[in-house]
N, C-alpha and C positions, 0 to 999 in steps of 0.2 A: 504494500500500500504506500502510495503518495505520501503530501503534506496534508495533514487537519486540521482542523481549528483550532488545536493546541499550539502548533506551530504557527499561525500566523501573527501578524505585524498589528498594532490596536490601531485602529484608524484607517487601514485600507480594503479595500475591495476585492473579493474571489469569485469565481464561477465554480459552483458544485461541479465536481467532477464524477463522483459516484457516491451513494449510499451505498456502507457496507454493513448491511444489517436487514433484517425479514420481521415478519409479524406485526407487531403492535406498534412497536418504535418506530418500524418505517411507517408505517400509516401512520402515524402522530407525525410525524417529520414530514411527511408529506402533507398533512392537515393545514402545515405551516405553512408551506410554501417551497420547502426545501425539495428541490429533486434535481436533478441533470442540469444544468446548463442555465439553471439561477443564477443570480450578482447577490452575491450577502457582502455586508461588511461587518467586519470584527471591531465591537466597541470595548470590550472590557472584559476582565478575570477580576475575579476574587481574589484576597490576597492568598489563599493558599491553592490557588488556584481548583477549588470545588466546584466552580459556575464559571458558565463562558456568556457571554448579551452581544448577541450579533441583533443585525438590523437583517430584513428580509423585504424589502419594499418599502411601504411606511411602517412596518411591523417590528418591536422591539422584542425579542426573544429569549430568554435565559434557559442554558442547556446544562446540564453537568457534565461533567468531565468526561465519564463514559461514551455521554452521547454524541460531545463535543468529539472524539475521537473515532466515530464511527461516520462521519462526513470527511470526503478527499474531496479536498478542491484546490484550485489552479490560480494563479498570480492573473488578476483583470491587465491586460495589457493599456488600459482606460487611466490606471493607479497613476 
């Protein structure tokens, strides 16, 4: 697997590259907005890093770590 939202930069832009995960999480994730070929941008972590708040449109989103790691996404060439 790629780079994920744990790896990325606070303040810039990625395009979902794959959801690696099934069942309920991907359909929550997906409920969100989050699937293939979206622009999220990564606003913030926790300081121990527990939660991740990406934006998804005008949408503010708070993931845990887990779930934050099962999103691969891609450097927005837009950044």
């Amino acid at each position: 697997m790629g780079k994920t939202i744990i790896d990325c930069e606070i303040n810039r832009s990625y395009l979902v590259k794959k959801l690696h995960t099934t069942g309920s999480l991907r359909q929550r994730l997906i409920s969100f907005g989050i699937l293939k070929g979206t622009q999220i941008k990564y606003l913030a972590s926790t300081k121990m890093h527990a939660t991740y708040e990406i934006q998804v449109g005008k949408m503010i989103i708070a993931l845990r770590q887990e779930e934050a790691m099962k999103i691969e996404v891609v450097e927005n060439e837009a950044n």
